[in-house]
C-alpha positions as a Markdown table, in Angstrom:
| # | Residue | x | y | z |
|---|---|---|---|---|
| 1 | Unk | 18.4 | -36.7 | -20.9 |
| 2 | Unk | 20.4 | -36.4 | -17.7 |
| 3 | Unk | 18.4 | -38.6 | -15.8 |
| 4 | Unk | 18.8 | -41.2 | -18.4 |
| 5 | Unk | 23.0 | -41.1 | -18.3 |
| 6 | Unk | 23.0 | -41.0 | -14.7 |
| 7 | Unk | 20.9 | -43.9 | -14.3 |
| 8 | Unk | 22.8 | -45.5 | -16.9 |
| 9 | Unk | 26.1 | -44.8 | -15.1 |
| 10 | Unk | 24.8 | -46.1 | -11.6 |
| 11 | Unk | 23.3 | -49.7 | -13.6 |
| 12 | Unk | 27.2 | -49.5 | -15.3 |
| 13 | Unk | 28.4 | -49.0 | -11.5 |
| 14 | Unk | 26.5 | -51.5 | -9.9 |
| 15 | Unk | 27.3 | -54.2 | -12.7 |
| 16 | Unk | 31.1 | -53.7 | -12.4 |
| 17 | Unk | 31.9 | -53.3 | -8.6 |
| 18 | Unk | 31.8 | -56.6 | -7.8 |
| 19 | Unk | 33.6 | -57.6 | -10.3 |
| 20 | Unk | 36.7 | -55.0 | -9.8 |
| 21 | Unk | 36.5 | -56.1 | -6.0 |
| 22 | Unk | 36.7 | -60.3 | -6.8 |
| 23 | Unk | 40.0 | -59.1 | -9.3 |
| 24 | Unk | 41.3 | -56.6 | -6.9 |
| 25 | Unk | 40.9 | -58.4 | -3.8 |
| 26 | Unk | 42.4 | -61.7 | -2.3 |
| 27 | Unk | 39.0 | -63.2 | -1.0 |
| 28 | Unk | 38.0 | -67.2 | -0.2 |
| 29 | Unk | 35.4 | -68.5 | -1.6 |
| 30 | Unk | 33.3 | -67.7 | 0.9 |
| 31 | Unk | 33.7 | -64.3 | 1.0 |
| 32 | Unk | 33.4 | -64.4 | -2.9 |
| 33 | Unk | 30.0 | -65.0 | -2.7 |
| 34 | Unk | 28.9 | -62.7 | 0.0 |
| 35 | Unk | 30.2 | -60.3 | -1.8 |
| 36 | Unk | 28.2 | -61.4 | -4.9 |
| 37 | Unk | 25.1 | -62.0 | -3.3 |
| 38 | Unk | 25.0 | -58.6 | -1.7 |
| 39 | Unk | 25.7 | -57.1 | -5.1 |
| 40 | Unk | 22.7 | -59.2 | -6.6 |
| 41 | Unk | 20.6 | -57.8 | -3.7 |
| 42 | Unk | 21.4 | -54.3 | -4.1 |
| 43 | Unk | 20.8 | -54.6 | -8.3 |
| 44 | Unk | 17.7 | -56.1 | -7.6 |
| 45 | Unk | 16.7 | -52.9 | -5.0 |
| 46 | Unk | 17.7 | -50.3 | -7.6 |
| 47 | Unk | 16.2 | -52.3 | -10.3 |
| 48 | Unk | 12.6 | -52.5 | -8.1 |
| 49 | Unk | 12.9 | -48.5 | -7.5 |
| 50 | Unk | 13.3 | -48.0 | -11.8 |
| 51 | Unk | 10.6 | -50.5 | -12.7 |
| 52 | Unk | 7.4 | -52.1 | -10.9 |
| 53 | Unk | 9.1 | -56.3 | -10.6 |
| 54 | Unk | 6.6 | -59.1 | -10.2 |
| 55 | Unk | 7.5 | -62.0 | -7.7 |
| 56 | Unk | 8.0 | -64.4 | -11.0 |
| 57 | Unk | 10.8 | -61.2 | -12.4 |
| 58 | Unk | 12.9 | -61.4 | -9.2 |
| 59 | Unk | 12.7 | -64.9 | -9.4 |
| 60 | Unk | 14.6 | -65.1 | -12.9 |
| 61 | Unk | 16.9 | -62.2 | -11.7 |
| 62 | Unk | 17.8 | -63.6 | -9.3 |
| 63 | Unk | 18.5 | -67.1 | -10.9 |
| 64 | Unk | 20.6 | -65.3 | -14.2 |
C-alpha cells in the first residue's frame, strides 16, 4: 500500500515540475524546451525502472 502512494506521488511529482517551473520562471523558448525534454527523459527513466518498455513504447512516449 505504501509503495503504491509513494510511487504515485513521485509519477504526480514528475508530471507537474515542469510545468510549475515554465509558470514560475521567465524562460525563452529555448530554455522551455530543455527544460521539457529533460523532464520527458527523466519520466521515461522512472517509467523503465516500474515497467519492462519495448523500443516501439518509448517511441510513442516519447512522441505523446
Amino acid at each position: 500500500m505504501l509503495s503504491k502512494l509513494s510511487a504515485a506521488l513521485v509519477a504526480i511529482v514528475l508530471v507537474l515540475a515542469p510545468v510549475l517551473i515554465l509558470f514560475l520562471a521567465n524562460l525563452g523558448r529555448e530554455k522551455m524546451a530543455a527544460v521539457v525534454g529533460v523532464f520527458v527523459l527523466f519520466f521515461i527513466f522512472g517509467a523503465s525502472l516500474v515497467i519492462e518498455l519495448t523500443p516501439q513504447e518509448i517511441f510513442v512516449f516519447v512522441v505523446g
